[in-house]
C-alpha positions as CSV (number, residue, x, y, z in Angstrom):
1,X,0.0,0.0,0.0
2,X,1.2,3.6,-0.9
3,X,0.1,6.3,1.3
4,X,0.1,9.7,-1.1
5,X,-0.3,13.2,0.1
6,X,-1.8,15.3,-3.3
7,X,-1.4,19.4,-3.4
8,X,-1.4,22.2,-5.7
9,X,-1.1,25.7,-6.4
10,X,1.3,26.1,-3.8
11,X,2.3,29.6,-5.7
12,X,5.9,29.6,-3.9
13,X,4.2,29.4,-0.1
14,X,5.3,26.0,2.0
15,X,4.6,26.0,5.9
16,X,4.6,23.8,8.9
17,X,1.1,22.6,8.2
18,X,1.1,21.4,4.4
19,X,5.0,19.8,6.0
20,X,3.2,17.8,8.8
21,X,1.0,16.0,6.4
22,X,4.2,15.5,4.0
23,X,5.3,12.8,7.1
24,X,2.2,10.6,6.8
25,X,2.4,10.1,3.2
26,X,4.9,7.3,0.8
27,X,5.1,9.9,-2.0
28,X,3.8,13.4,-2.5
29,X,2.2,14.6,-5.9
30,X,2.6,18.2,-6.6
31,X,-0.6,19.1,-9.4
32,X,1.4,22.5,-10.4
33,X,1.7,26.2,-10.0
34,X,4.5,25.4,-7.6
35,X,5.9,29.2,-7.9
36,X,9.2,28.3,-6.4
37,X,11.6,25.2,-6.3
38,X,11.9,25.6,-2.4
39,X,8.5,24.4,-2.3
40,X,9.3,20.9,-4.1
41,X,12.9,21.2,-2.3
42,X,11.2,21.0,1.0
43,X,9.0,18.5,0.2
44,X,11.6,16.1,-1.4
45,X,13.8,16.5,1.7
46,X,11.4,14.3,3.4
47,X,9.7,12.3,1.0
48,X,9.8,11.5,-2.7
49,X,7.9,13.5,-4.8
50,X,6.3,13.7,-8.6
51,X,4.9,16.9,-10.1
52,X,4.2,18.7,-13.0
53,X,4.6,22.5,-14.0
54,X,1.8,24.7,-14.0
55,X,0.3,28.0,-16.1
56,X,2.7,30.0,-13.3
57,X,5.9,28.6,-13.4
58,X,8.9,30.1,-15.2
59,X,11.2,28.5,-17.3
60,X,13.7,27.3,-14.3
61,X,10.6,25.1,-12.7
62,X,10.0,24.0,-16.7
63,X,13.0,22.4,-16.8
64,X,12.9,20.7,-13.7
65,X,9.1,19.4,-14.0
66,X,6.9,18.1,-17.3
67,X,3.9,19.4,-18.1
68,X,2.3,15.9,-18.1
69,X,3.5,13.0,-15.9
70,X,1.6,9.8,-16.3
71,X,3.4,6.5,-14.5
72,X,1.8,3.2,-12.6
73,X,1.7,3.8,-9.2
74,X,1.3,0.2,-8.1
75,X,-1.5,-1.3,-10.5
76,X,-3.0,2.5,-11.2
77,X,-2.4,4.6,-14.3
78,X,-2.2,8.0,-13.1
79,X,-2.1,11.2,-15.3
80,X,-1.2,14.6,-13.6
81,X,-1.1,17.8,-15.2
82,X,-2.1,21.3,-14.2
83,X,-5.0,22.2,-16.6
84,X,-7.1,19.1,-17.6
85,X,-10.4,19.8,-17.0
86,X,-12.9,17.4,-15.2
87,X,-15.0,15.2,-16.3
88,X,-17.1,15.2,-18.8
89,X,-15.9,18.5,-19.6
90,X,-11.8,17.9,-20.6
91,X,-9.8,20.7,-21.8
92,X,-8.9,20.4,-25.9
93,X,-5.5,19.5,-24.8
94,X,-6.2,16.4,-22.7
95,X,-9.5,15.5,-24.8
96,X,-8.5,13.4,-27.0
97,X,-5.6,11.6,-25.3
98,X,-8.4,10.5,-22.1
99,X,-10.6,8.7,-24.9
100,X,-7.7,6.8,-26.1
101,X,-5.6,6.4,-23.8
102,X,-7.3,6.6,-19.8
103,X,-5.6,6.7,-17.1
104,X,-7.7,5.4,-13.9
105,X,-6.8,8.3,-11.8
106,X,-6.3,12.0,-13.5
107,X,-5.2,14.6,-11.6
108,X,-5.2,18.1,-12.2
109,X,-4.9,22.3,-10.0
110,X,-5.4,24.8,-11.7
111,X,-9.0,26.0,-10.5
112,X,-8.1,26.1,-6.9
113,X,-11.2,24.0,-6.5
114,X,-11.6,20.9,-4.5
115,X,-13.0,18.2,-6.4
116,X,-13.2,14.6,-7.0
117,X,-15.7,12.7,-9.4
118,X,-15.7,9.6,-11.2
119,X,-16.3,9.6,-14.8
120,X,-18.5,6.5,-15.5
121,X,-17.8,6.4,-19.1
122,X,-14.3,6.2,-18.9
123,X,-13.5,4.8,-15.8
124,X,-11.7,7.8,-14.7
125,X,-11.5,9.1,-10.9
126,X,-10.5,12.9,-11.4
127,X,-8.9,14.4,-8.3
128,X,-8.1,18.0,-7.9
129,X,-7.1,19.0,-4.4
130,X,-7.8,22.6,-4.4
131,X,-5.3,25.0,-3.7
132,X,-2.8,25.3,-0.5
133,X,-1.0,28.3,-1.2
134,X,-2.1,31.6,0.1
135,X,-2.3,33.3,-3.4
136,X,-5.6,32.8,-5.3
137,X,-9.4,33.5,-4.8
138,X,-10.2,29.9,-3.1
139,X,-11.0,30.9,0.7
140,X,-9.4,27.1,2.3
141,X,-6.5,25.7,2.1
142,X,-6.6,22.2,0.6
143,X,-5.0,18.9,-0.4
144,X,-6.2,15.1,-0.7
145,X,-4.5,12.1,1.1
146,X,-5.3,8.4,0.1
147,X,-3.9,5.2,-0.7
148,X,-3.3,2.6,-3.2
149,X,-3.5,-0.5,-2.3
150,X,-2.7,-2.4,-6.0
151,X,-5.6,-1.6,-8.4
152,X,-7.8,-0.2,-5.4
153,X,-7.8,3.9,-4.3
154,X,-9.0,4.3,-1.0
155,X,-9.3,6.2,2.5
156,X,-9.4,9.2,0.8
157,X,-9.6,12.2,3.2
158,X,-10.0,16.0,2.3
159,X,-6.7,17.9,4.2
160,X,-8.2,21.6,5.5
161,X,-5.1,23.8,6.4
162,X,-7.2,26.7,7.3
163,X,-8.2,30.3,5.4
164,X,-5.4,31.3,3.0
């Protein structure tokens, strides 16, 4: 079982509370708009980490992160990228590459909106943790934890880190 601690636009903030939650976790997933690489260097001083660059990021975060990162974790396809849409609605970018090629779990930031739904047609579970920087128009502080436990995503809990 991997235990995974999922944020996003983080916009260059890092503090004690988004750290604490870095301990419980196997692997952290950054969803972009990182703003800074002492955000991901902070996080990969304690655990090991995957991300992707988002609409915010300069050319120095580029080059250290793709814009899409797709890998098995365990059994699971995951897809993370920072603009993605949600089910049904995709953006033109990821449209296409969804239908013929799905991932079981697609992760994307971007909106700064906390959401999670399954799309039925595809067998997709889209995450989005909101947002836990301190930048942005979202009022909480989010990010997701859960597990995967071979082909199985479970004990998923919604992380509130207070008003931004």
């Amino acid at each position: 079982m991997t235990k995974i601690l999922l944020l996003s636009d983080t916009h260059g903030h890092m503090d004690d509370a988004i750290l604490k939650h870095v301990d419980w976790a196997d692997e952290v997933w950054h969803a972009g708009d990182i703003g800074d690489l002492s955000v991901t260097d902070a996080l990969m001083e304690r655990k090991p980490l995957r991300g992707v660059f988002g609409n915010i990021d300069n050319h120095i975060i580029q080059k250290e992160f793709p814009e899409n990162n797709r890998f098995f974790c365990e059994e699971v396809a995951v897809w993370i990228t920072h603009i993605g849409g949600y089910p049904p609605k995709y953006n033109m970018r990821t449209r296409e590459e969804i239908k013929i090629n799905p991932p079981k779990l697609f992760i994307c930031g971007h909106s700064h909106i906390l959401k999670v739904m399954h799309d039925k047609k595809l067998d997709v579970l889209h995450m989005n943790p909101g947002a836990c920087g301190r930048h942005g128009f979202h009022q909480l502080r989010t990010m997701l934890r859960f597990t995967i436990d071979g082909k199985k995503i479970g004990n998923l809990e919604v992380v509130e880190l207070g008003k931004r």
